[in-house]
N, C-alpha and C positions, 0 to 999 in steps of 0.2 A: 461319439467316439470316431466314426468313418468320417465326419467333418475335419476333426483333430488331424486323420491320417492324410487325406487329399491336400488337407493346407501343407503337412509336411511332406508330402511327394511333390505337389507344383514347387515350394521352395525348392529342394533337393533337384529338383529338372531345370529349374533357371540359375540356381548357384553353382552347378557340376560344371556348367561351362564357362565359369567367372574363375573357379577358384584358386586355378592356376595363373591367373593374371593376381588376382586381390593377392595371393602369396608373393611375388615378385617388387609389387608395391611396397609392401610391408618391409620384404627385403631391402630395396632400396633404401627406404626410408629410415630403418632401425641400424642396417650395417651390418648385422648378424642375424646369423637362421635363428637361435634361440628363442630372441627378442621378433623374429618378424614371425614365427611359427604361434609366438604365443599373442602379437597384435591380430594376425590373418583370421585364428581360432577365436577371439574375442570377437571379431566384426560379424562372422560368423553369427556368433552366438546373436550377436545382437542383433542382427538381421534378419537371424530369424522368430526373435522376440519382438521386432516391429513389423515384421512381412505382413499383418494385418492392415498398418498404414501407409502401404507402400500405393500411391493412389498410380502408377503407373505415368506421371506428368513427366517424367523422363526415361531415359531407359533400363532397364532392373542394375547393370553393371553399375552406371552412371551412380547409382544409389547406393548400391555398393561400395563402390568406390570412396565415395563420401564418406561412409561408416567406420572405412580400413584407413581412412586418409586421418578422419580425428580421432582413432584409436593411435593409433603412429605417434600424432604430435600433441597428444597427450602423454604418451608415452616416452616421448623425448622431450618435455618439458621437465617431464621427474627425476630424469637421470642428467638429463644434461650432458649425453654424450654425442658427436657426431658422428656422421657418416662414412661406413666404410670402404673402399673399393674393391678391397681383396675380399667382402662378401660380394660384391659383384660379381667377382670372377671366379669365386663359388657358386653362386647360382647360378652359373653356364653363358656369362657376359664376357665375349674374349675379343681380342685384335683381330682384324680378317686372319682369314686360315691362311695365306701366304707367310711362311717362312724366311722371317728375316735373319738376315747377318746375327752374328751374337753381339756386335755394336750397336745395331739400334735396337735388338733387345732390349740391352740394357735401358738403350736412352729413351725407348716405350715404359719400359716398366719407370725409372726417374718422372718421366713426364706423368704417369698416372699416379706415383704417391704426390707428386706438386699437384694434381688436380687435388685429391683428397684432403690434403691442405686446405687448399682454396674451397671445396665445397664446406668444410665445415665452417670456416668466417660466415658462411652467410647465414642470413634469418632462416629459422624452421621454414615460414611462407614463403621466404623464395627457395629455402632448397626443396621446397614439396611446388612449387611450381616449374622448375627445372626437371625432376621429375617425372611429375605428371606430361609435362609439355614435350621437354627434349630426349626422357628415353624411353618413356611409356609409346612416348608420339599423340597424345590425348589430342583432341581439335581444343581449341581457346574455350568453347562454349561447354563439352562435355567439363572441361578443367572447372571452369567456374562453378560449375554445378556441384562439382568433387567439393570441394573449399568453399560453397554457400557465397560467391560474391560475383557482385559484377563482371562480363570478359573484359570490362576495361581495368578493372583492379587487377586479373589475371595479366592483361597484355602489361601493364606497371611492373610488376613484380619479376615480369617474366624478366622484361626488356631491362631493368634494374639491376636482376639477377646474374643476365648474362655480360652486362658494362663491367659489375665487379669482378666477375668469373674472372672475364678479361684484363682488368687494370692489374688483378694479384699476380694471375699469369705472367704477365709482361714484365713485372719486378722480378720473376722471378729469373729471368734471362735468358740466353739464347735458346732454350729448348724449346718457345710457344712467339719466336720472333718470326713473320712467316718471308720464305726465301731467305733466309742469311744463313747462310750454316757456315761459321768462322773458325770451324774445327773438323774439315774433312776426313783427317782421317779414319778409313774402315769404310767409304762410301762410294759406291759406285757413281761416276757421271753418268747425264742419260743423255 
């Protein structure tokens, strides 16, 4: 029984500092609290139904991360729904805290539904390497280990991910053209 409790106090000591990351992923990754509350609590569970085989060859999160990562896109294989940004900005993901104009408000907010747009054309694997990479910040090698693959299939996917990010963007017009702004008005010169 004191073996049963120690295994679940060491889990409970190394996941208390994950958990709030492994939730964030989940969010990312699902688009809603719902759906990320009930992947993060699944990874959870299952982590700590394998925390026996956890041989320590990476780092606890690193493994974690792995668990929340293919609980996610599992989870978005069955639904088939994408990514959303307005749970971003429910989970406490905002503009810098400078106060702009109520024109590029708006043209902040346009530009992040045309992101969200554009994030869902892409593969689960690269939106879960965009992700992982560009706003978790993961290094290439923790990523690969999250997603079980090579960092050169990570660096592929990534560099793939963010060509398309960019090609969709750039159709979509002046909003992601950099330097040209052919509609000043409401905008300060610097």
């Amino acid at each position: 029984m004191q073996a049963k409790e120690n295994r679940a106090a060491c889990f409970e000591a190394l996941a208390a500092g994950c958990e709030r990351q492994v939730y964030f992923t989940c969010l990312r990754m699902m688009g809603n609290r719902q759906d990320a509350e009930d992947c993060a609590q699944e990874a959870m569970i299952k982590a700590f139904r394998a925390f026996d085989r956890f041989r320590g060859d990476s780092q606890f999160s690193t493994w974690l991360y792995s668990i929340a990562s293919r609980c996610c896109l599992d989870a978005l294989r069955r639904r088939k729904e994408p990514l959303s940004l307005e749970s971003l900005r429910e989970a406490g993901w905002e503009a810098p805290c400078e106060e702009p104009s109520p024109y590029l408000q708006l043209e902040e907010g346009e530009r992040k539904r045309l992101l969200e747009q554009a994030l869902k054309k892409l593969s689960h694997e690269q939106r879960l390497c965009v992700v992982l990479c560009d706003i978790q910040g993961l290094p290439y090698q923790e990523a690969a280990q999250v997603m079980d693959c090579p960092v050169g299939t990570v660096k592929s996917r990534l560099s793939r991910a963010r060509q398309e990010l960019q090609n969709i963007l750039r159709r979509e017009g002046e909003l992601f053209v950099q330097d040209v702004r052919p509609m000043d008005e409401g905008r300060e010169s610097k």
